[in-house]
N, C-alpha and C positions, 0 to 999 in steps of 0.2 A: 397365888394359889399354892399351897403346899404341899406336904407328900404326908399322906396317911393311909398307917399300915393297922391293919386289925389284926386277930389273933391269926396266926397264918406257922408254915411250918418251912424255913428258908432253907433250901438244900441245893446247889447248882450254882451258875455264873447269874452273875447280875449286871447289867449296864444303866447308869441314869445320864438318861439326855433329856435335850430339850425335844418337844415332841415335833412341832412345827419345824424344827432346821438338819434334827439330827446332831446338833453337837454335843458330844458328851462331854461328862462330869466327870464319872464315877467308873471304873470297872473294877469287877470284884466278885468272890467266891463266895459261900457259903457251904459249910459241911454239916450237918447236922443242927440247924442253927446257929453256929461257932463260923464268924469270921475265920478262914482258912483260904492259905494260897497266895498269889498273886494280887495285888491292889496296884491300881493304876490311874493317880487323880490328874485330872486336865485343865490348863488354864478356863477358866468363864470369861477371859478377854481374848478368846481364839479362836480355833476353828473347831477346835475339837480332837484336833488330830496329833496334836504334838503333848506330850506328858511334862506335867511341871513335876510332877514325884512318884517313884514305885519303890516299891518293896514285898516283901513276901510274909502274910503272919500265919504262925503255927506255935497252935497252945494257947493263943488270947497274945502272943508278944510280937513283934517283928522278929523273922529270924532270918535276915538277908542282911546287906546292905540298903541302908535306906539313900535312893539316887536321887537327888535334886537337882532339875534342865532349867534353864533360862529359856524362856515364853518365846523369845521373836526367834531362838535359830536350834532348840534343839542342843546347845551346845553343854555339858556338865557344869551345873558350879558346885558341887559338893557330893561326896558320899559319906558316909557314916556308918 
């Protein structure tokens, strides 16, 4: 099953999980329809709870450091 979106007006925080466990994918902003803010993507081989990558976009670009965690502990292997 997929994800479809019709014509709709995205403004606020968004979360995509899975419906049945709760474990999330996705968190993520929306400003006026513009990607804005914080993103915060989660392994699909975990719990849901630990982030394999965040960063922040403002203007359509990333304007952070973009942080990349290894799945089993949490620990940094890169920023950028």
């Amino acid at each position: 099953m997929g994800l479809v979106v019709g014509s709709v007006y995205r403004d606020g925080a968004a979360t995509l999980s899975k419906p049945d466990s709760g474990v999330k994918y996705f968190e993520l902003a929306f400003n006026s329809c513009d990607l804005e803010g914080e993103v915060i993507i989660y392994s699909n081989n975990g719990s849901g709870k630990l982030p394999v990558r965040t960063a922040t976009i403002s203007n359509g670009k990333i304007d952070s450091e973009l942080e990349i965690f290894r799945v089993l502990n949490d620990a940094p292997i890169t920023r950028a």
